[in-house]
C-alpha positions in Angstrom: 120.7 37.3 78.4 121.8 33.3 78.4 123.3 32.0 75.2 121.1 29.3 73.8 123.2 26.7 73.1 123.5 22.8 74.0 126.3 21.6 75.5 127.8 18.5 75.1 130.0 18.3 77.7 126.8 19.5 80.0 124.9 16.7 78.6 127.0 14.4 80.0 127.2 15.6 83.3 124.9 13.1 85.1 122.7 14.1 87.4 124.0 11.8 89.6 126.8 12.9 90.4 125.4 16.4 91.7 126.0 16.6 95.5 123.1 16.9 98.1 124.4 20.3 99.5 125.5 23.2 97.1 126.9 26.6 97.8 123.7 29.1 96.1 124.8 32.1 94.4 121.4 34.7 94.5 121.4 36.6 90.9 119.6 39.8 90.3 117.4 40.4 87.6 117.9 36.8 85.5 116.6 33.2 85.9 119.2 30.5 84.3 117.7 27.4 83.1 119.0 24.1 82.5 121.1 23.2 79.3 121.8 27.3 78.8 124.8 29.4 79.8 125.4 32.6 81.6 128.0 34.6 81.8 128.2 36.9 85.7 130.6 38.5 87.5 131.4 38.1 91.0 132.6 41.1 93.4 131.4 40.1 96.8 134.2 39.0 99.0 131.6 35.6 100.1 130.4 35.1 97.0 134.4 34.6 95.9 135.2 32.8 98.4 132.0 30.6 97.3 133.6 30.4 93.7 137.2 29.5 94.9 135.5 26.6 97.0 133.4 25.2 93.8 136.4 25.3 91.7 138.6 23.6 94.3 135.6 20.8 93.9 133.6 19.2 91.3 132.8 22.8 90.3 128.6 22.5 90.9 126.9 25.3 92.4 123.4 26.0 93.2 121.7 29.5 91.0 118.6 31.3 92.4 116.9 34.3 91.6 116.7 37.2 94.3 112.8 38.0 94.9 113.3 41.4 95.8 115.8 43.7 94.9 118.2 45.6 97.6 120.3 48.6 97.8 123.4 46.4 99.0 123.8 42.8 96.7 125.7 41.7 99.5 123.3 41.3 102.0 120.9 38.6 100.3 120.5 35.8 102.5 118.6 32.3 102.4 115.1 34.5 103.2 115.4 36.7 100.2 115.6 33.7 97.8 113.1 31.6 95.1 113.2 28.0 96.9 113.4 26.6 92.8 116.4 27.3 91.3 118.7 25.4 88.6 122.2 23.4 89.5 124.9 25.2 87.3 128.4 24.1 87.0 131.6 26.4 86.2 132.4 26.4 82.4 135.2 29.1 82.6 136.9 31.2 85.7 139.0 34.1 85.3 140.2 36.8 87.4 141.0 39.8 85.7 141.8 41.4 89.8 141.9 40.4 92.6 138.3 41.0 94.2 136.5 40.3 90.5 135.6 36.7 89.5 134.6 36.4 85.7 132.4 32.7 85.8 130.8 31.2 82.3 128.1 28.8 83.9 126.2 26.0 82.5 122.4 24.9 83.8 121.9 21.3 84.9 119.1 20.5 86.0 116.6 22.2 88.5 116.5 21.7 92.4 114.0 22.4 95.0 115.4 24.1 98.5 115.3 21.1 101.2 116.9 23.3 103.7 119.5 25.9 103.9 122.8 24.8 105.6 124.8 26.5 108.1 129.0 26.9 108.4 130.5 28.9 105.6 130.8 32.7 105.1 127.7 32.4 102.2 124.2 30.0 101.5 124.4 26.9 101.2 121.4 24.5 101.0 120.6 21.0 100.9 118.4 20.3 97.6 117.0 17.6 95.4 116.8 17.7 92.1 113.6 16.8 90.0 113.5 16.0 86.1 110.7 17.2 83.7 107.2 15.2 83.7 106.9 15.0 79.9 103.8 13.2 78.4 104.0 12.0 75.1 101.0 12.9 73.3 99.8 15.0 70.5 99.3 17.7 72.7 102.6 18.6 74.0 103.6 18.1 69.9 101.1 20.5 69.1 101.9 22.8 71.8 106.2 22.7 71.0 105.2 23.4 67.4 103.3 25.9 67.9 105.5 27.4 70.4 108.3 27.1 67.5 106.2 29.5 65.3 105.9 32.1 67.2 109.4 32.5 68.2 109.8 32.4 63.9 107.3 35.3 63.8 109.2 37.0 67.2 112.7 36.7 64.9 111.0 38.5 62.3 109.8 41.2 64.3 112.9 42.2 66.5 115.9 42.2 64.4 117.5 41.7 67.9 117.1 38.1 68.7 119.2 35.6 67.0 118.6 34.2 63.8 120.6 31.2 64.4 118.5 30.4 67.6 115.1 30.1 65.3 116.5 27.2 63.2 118.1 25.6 65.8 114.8 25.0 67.7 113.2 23.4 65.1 115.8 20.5 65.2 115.1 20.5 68.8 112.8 17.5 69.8 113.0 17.8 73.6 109.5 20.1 74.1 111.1 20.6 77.7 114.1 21.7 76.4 112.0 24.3 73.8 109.9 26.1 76.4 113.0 26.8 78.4 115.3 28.0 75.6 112.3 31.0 74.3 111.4 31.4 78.3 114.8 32.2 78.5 115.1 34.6 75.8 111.8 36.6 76.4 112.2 39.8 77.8 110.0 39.7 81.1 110.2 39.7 84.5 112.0 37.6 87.0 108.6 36.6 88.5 107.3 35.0 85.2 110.3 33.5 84.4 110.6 32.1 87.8 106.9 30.9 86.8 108.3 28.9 83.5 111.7 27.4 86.1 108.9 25.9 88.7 106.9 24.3 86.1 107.8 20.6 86.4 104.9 19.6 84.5 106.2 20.3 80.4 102.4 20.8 79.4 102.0 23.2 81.6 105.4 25.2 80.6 104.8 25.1 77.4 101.2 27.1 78.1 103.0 29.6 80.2 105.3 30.3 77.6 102.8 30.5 74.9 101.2 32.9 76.7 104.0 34.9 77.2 105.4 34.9 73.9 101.8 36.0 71.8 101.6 38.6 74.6 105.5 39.9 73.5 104.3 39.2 69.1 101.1 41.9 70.5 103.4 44.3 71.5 106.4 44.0 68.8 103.6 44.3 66.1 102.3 47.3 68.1 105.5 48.7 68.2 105.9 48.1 64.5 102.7 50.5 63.3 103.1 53.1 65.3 107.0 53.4 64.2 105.0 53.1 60.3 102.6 55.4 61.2 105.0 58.1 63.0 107.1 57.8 59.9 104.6 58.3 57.3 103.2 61.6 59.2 107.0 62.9 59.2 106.5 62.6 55.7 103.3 63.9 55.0 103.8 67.1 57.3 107.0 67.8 55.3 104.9 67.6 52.3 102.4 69.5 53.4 104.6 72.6 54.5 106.5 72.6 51.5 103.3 72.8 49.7 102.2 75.4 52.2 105.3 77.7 51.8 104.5 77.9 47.8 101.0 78.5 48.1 102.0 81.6 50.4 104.6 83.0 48.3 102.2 82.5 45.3 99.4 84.3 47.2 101.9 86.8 47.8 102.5 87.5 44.6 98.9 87.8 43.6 97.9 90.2 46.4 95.8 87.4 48.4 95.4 86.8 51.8 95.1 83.4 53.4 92.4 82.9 56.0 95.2 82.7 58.8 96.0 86.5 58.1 92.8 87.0 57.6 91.4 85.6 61.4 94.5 87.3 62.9 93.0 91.0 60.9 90.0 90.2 62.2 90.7 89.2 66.0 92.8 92.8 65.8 89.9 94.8 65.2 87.4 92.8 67.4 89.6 93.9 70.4 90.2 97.7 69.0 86.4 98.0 68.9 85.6 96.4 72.4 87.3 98.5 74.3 89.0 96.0 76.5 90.8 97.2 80.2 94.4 97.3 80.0 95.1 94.4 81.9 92.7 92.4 79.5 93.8 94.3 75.9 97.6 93.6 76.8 96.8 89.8 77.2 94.3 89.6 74.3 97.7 91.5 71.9 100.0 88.6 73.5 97.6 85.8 72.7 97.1 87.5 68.9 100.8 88.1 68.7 101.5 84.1 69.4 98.6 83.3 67.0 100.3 84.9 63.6 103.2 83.5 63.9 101.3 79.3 64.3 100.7 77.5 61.7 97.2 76.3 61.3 97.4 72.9 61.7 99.3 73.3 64.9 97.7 71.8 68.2 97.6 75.8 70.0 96.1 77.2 67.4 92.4 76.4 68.3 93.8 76.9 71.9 94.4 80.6 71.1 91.5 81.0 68.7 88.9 79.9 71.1 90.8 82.1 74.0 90.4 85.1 71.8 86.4 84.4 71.1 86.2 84.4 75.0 87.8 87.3 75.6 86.3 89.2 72.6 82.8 87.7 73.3 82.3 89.3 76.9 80.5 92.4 77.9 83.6 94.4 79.8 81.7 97.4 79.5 78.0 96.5 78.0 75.2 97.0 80.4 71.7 97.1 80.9 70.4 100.3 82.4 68.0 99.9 85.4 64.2 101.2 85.9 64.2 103.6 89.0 60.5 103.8 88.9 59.8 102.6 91.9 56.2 102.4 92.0 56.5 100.2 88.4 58.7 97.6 90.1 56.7 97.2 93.3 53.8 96.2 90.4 55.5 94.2 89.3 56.9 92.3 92.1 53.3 92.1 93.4 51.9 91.1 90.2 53.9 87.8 90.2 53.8 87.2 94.1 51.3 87.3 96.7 53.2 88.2 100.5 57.1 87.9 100.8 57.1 91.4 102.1 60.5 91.3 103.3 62.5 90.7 99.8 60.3 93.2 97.6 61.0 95.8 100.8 64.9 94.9 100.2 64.6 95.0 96.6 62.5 98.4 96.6 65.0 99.6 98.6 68.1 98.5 96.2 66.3 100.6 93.9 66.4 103.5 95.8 70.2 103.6 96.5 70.6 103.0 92.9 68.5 105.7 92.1 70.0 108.1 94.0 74.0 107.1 94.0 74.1 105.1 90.7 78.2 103.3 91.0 76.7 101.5 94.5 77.6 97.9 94.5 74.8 95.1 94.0 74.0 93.6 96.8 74.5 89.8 97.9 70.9 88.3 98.9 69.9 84.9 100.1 66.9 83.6 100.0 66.7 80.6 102.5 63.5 78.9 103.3 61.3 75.6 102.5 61.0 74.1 98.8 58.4 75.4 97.1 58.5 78.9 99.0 59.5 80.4 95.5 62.9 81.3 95.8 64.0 81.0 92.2 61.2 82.7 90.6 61.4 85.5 92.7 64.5 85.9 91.8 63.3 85.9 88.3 60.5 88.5 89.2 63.8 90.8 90.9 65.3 91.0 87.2 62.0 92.2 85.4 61.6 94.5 88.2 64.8 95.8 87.7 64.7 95.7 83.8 67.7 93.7 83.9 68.9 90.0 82.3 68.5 87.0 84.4 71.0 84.3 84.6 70.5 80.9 86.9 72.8 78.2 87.6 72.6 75.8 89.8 75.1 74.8 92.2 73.5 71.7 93.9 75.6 68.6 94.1 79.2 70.9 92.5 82.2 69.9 94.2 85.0 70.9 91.7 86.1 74.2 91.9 86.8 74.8 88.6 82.9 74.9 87.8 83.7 78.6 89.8 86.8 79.6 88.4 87.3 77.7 85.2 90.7 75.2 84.3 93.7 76.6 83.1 94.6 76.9 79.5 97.2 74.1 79.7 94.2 71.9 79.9 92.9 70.2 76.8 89.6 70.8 76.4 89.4 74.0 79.4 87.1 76.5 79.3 85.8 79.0 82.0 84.0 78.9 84.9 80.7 79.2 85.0 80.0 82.7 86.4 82.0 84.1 83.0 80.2 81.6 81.3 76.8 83.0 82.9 77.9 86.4 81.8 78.8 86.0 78.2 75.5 83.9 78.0 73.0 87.5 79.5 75.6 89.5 77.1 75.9 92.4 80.1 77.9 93.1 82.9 74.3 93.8 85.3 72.6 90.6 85.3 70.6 89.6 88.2 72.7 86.1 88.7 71.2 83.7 91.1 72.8 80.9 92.8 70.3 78.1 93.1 71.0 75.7 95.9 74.2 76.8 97.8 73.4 75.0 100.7 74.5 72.0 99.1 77.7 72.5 97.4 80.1 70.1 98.0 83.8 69.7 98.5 86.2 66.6 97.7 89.7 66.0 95.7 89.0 68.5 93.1 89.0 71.3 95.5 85.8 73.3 97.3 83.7 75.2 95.0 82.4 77.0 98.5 86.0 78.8 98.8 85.5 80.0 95.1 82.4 81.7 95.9 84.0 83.9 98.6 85.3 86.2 96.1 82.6 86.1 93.8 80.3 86.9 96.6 82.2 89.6 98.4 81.5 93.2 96.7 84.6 94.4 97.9 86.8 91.9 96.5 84.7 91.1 93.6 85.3 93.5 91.5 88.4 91.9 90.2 87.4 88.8 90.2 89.8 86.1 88.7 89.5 83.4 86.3 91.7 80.6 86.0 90.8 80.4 82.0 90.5 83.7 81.1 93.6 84.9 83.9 92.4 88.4 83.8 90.3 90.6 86.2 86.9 90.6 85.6 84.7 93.4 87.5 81.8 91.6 88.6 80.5 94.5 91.3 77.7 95.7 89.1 76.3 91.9 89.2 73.4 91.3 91.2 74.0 88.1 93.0 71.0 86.1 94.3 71.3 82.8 96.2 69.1 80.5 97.2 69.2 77.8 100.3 67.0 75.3 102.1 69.1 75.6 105.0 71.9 77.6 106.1 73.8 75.3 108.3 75.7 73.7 105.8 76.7 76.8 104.4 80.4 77.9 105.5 80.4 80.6 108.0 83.0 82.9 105.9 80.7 82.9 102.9 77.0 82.9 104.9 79.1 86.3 106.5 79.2 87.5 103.1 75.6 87.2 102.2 72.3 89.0 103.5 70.0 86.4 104.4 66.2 87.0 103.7 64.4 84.0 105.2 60.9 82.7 103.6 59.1 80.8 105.7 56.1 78.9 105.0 52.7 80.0 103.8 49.2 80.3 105.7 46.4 78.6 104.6 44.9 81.8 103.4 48.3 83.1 101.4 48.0 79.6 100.3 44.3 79.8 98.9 45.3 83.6 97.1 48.3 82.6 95.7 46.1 79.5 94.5 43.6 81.3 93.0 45.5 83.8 91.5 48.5 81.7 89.8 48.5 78.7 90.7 45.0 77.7 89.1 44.9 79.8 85.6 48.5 78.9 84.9 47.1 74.9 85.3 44.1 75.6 83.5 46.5 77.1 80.8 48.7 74.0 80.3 46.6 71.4 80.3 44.5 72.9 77.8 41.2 74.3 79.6 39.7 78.0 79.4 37.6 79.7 82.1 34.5 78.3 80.8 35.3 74.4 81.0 36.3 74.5 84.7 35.8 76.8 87.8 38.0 75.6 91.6 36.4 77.0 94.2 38.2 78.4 97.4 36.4 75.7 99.3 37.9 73.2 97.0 41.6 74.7 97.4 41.4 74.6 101.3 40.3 71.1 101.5 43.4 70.3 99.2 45.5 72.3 101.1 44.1 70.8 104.9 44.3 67.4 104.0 46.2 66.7 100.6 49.1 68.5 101.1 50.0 69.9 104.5 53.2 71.4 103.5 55.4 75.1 104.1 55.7 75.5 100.2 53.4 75.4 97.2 54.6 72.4 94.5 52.2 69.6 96.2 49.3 71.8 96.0 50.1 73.1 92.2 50.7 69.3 91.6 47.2 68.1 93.4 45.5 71.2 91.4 46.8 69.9 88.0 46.0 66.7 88.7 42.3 68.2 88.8 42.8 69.7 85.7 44.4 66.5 83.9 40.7 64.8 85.3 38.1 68.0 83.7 40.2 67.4 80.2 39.5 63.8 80.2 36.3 64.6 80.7 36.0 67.9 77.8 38.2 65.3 75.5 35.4 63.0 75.6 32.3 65.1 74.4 31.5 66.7 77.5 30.6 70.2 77.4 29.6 73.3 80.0 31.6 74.5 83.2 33.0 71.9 85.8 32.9 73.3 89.0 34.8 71.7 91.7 34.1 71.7 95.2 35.3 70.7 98.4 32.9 67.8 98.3 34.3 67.3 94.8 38.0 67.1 95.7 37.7 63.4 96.7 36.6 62.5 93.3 39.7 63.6 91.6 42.1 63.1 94.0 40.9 60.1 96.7 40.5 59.9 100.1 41.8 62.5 102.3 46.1 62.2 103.4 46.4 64.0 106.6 43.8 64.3 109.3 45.2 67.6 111.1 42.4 67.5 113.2 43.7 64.6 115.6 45.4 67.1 117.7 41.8 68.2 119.1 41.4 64.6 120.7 41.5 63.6 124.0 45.0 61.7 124.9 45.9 59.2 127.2 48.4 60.9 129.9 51.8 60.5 129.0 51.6 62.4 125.1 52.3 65.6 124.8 52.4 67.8 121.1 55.8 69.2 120.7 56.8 71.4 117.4 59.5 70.7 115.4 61.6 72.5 112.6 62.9 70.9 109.5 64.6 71.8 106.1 61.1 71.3 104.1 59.5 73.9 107.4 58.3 73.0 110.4 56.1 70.3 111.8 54.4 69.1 114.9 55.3 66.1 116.9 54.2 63.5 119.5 56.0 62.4 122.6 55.0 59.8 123.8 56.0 58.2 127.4 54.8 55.1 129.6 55.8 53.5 132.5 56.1 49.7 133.4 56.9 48.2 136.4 60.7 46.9 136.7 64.1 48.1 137.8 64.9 52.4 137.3 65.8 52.7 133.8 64.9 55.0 130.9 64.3 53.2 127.5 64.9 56.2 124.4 63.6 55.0 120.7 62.5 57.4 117.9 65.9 57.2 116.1 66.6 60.2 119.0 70.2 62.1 118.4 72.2 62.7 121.2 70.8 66.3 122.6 67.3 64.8 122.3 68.5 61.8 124.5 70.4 64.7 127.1 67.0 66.6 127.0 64.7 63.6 128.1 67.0 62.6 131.1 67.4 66.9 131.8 63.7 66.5 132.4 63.3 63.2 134.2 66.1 64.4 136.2 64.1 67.6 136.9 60.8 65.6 137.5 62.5 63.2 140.5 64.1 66.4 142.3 60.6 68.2 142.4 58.7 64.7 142.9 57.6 66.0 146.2 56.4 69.3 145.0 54.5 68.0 142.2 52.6 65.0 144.4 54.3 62.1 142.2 55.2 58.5 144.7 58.8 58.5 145.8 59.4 55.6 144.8 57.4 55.6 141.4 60.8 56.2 139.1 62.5 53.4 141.6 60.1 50.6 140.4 59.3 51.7 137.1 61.3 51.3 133.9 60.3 54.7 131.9 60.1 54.5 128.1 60.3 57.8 126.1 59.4 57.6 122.1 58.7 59.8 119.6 57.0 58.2 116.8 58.1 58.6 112.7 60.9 56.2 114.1 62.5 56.0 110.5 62.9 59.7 110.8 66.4 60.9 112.2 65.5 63.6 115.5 68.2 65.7 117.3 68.2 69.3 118.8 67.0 70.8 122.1 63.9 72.4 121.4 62.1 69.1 122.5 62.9 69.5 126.1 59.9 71.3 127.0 57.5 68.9 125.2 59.6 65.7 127.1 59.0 67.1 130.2 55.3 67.3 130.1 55.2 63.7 128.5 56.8 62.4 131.5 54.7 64.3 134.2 51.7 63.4 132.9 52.7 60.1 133.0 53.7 60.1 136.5 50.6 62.2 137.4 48.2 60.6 135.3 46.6 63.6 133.9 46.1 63.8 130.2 47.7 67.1 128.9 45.5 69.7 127.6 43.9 69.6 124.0 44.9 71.8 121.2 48.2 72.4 123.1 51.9 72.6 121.6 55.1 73.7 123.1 58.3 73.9 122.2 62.0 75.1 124.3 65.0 73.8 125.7 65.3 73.2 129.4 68.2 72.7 132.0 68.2 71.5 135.5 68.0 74.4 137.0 64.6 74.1 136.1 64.7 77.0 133.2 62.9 77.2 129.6 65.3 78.8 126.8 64.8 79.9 123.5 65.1 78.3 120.8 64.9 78.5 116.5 62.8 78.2 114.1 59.5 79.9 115.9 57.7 81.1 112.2 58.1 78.0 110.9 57.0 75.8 113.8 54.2 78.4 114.8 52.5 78.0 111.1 53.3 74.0 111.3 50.6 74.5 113.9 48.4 76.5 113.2 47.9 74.3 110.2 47.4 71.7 112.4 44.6 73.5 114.2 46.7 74.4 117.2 44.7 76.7 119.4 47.3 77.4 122.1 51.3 77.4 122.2 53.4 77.5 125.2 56.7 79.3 124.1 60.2 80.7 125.7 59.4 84.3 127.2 63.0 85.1 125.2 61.3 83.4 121.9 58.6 86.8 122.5 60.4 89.2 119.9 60.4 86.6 117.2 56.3 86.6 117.5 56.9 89.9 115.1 57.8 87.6 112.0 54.3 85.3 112.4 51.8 85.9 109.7 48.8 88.2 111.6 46.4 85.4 111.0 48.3 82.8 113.0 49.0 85.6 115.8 45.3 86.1 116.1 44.2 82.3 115.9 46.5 81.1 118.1 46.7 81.7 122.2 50.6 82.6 123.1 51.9 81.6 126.7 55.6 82.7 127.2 57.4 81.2 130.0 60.5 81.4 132.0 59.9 78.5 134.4 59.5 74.3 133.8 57.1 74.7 136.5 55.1 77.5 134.1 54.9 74.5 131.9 53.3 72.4 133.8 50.3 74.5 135.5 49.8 75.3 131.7 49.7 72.3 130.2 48.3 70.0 133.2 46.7 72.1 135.8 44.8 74.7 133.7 41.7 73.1 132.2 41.2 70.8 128.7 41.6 73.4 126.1 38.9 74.0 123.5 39.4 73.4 119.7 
């Protein structure tokens, strides 16, 4: 640190005389500024030889501060220097060896860099010098007073800066000379105090010092009360053990327990009465062991408590046992859903194992199908069937993977994951646990919650299953795991492998009007405060909601369209009204407004060039419209739709296929020559990728080219290739009800896409007119050549 101290001899060192080229010596980690001293050594072989020069001469040399620090000091050269520095001349020079120069320096004045000068061994610039701007007004006083009390208040805060140095600056008039003595002396970095050197303007330094000082006063009174406060808590814990080792011996004497001993008593015979495994009892002893012997108020304590109410807290060996009357829980499975044959069939069949080999393991289902399609309460209708507790969590937007397995002790705060958490909450080892939403788990930083779930979901690894909180094996094979999914594509291969997948497609209009009827309506009438005898829906009224308010694979729009209903009778009852409200289909309209969806458009005549194609999507499936026209203008195919890239290879697959059977099918050869073809599929907002809309592209484009409209109350779906083949494709349950709620009356489908025909409701089957094909040229004689179609 520079001694602050004026210099006479310095003084009178006119600026004058200072030559126009100085040898620069770079310093590390300081700033020097004028009127103060600094003493450095010198070990560089150049840097001597720079010293021996100067001292040979009028003894001036040029000071500047490195700007970045290097391994080796003597490689610094003119581009790792400030370009401000501060003209010094040699006080003192003393060699206590031969390759170490002791220098005392003294600042002059500062210099700007001009340019750096070559011919010596080390730096040498060519500078001017520049003297403060100092205006004389009340300002700068104000600011150099002020500046003066804070360094009296810094003095009385570190005993380490000089006494002496505060009652020298107030005899100090030069404001200049005031901001650079407490810049000099303020511990900060060479940056800021390089900041404070290139200020020429006095004002200005005096502000930058300010700033910098109040920000060092902050921290030295900071510094202050939490050295007061650390010392009076040393204090009072002394005191308060001290007090604490009396009151024991007293309760000693008296035959008392304190409530540490007791806990400890108390956690001991929690753990002799569960009936822990060995694994967990011999953990559960250490944690108790480490407990009695902490003191209360120490920071593990709760840490241990609240680990031993875990451990203590779960069912290891509690369970629930199960109902094996088969015909009970088939009731009761039908009692709270209409259809979804294939999971009470799985379910019924669980049952049956159970019944007959009771250790089997639960088994891992997945529901996967549209919203609404009642996943989740059929998993709650799967635990009352069973007699057992149901838990739920959802995993839906979870990316850190210690939601699964819980944080570590070490953690403040940690706790377990939330499958022990789930389990202490149904208080048995046999819930049915379902896994809402595990087609959209997440992964990021914090680890992927989708890797955690392999083991949970793997009955022959899950039986041990480890928790990062609890750091024990928990058996979790007597858990019945449910999950649920909109889609399994997103869901990792390894843990889909793990799973058996029961897929719930979407509902026919007539399991749409039972389910309706049956639940749907009384459990409305129930919450919005109406009995049988205020209001009466008829089945007409619940089709025409579900044709043209609705038009959905799942159920919530039409419980939603039926309550609102409901909310419009109880206006009506709050008011005075009295006697039964029946609502028809004519009456829909009055509750609800006009009509949403018109299904019915795909019984109208088209123009050629549209064809009905059937799409599948996470909500179910859905029918679609290609549409495709042809201009005159240069051969070029024009794709809009917001189209993904296999929907873009399937349109040019078929015009491809369309211009190398032109002949065949009658179309001018040179129609696709002079005609710029533009292929859309309207919903443009609406991303669309995948293959299955070959077929449908195909038929768009030849009954452009031919100009024959396709045939009503048609839909197709299947992918095609060049070769002139139709293959299968996904999805058929969901896009064969999409349209036969769209009043499709015949569907062209992939002859390989025949054995999935087994899963489509029997009413759909028997409305709708099935033609499998192998051939694109199938396609065409049915959808072209083959009469208008009836609706």
């Amino acid at each position: 640190m520079p001694k602050q101290k004026q210099d006479p001899k310095a003084e009178a060192s006119s600026i004058e005389n200072i030559p126009r080229i100085v040898p620069v010596i770079p310093v590390v980690d300081a700033v020097i500024f004028p009127r103060m001293q600094l003493p450095m050594a010198v070990n560089q072989k150049e840097l001597i030889a720079l010293v021996d020069d100067a001292m040979a001469g009028d003894r001036f040399i040029g000071v500047a501060s490195v700007v970045n620090k290097k391994e080796a000091p003597g490689e610094y050269g003119p581009e790792d220097i400030y370009r401000v520095g501060t003209v010094a001349q040699i006080v003192k020079m003393a060699k206590a060896e031969q390759s170490v120069s002791q220098l005392l320096i003294q600042g002059i004045a500062r210099f700007r860099v001009l340019e750096f000068v070559e011919g010596k061994p080390y730096v040498q610039a060519r500078i001017e010098t520049f003297a403060d701007i100092a205006p004389e007004d009340v300002e700068t006083e104000a600011l150099k007073a002020n500046l003066v009390r804070m360094f009296l208040k810094m003095a009385e805060l570190a005993p380490y800066l000089p006494a002496e140095m505060a009652e020298w600056l107030k005899t100090v008039d030069d404001p200049g000379i005031v901001a650079d003595a407490v810049g000099s002396i303020l511990p900060v970095d060479v940056p800021e105090k390089q900041t404070i050197l290139e200020a020429q303007d006095v004002k200005e330094r005096l502000k930058e010092v300010t700033r910098l000082a109040a920000r060092q006063i902050e921290f030295l009174e900071l510094e202050k009360k939490i050295h007061t406060q650390i010392k009076g808590d040393m204090d009072k814990s002394q005191k308060d053990y001290y007090l604490r080792q009396q009151m024991k011996a007293i309760q000693e004497e008296l035959g008392e327990k304190d409530d540490a001993r007791m806990l400890v008593d108390e956690y001991r015979a929690k753990i002799e009465k569960k009936g822990l495994p060995e694994e967990a009892k011999k953990e559960a002893e250490r944690e108790l062991d480490r407990l009695s012997r902490m003191h209360p108020s120490s920071s593990e304590y709760t840490v241990a408590t609240t680990y031993l109410d875990w451990i203590t807290a779960l069912p290891w060996n509690e369970s629930t046992p199960d109902n094996e009357d088969i015909g009970k829980a088939e009731k009761i499975l039908d009692e709270d859903h209409y259809g979804l044959e294939k999971p009470k069939k799985r379910i019924l069949e669980y049952l049956a194992v159970r019944k007959l080999k009771p250790d089997s393991k639960g088994p891992i289902l997945c529901l996967a199908g549209p919203p609404g399609t009642g996943k989740t309460s059929l998993g709650r209708s799967i635990a009352r069937a069973l007699g057992r507790q149901f838990v739920r969590i959802s995993l839906g937007g979870m990316h850190d993977e210690a939601e699964i397995r819980g944080h570590r002790r070490t953690y403040v705060g940690a706790l377990p994951g939330r499958i022990i958490q789930g389990i202490r909450r149904a208080g048995v080892n046999n819930p049915v646990f379902m896994l809402d939403e595990i087609d959209k788990v997440g992964s990021d930083f914090r680890g992927d919650p989708s890797s955690a779930l392999l083991e949970v979901l793997d009955p022959e690894q899950n039986f041990s299953f480890s928790d990062h909180y609890l750091d024990v094996p928990f058996d979790l094979s007597r858990v019945m795991f449910i999950t649920t999914a909109n889609m399994l594509d997103t869901i990792p291969g390894p843990l889909r492998d793990r799973m058996e997948v029961i897929t719930l497609s979407g509902y026919t209009l007539e399991e749409k009007t039972n389910i309706a009827n049956r639940y749907l309506i009384p459990r409305q009438r129930e919450e919005n405060g109406l009995s049988p005898k205020n209001i009466r829906i008829l089945s007409s009224a619940v089709k025409e909601i579900i044709t043209g308010y609705t038009l959905e694979a799942g159920l919530r729009n039409l419980e939603r369209e039926i309550a609102a209903i409901c909310r419009g009778v109880a206006r009506k009852t709050a008011a005075g009204e009295t006697g039964l409200t029946k609502v028809s289909a004519k009456d829909v309209r009055k509750y609800l407004g006009p009509r949403r969806f018109s299904p019915d458009t795909i019984c109208e005549e088209k123009p050629p060039g549209v064809a009905t194609g059937m799409a599948w999507t996470t909500v179910g499936g859905d029918i679609l419209f290609v549409e495709a026209l042809a201009v005159p203008g240069k051969k070029n195919l024009i794709l809009t739709g917001q189209l993904g890239d296999v929907m873009k290879e399937s349109a040019l697959a078929a015009l491809s296929f369309l211009r190398s059977r032109g002949d065949s099918l009658k179309i001018p050869a040179d129609y696709f020559e002079n005609h710029e073809i533009h292929v859309h599929v309207p919903a443009g907002a609406v991303p669309k990728d995948g293959p299955s809309a070959g077929v449908t592209m195909l038929t768009a484009l030849a009954s452009m080219a031919l100009s024959r409209p396709v045939k009503k109350a048609l839909a197709m779906t299947g992918e095609i290739t060049l070769r002139g083949q139709v293959l299968p494709v996904g999805g058929i349950k969901e896009k064969v009800l999409a349209a036969y709620r769209a009043h499709v009356k015949e569907i062209i489908l992939p002859a390989e896409n025949e054995k999935d025909l087994d899963d489509v409701p029997a009413a759909a089957r028997k409305a709708i007119t099935f033609h499998l094909v192998k051939r694109m040229e199938q396609v065409l004689d049915l959808a072209l050549f083959s009469g208008k179609g009836k609706c």
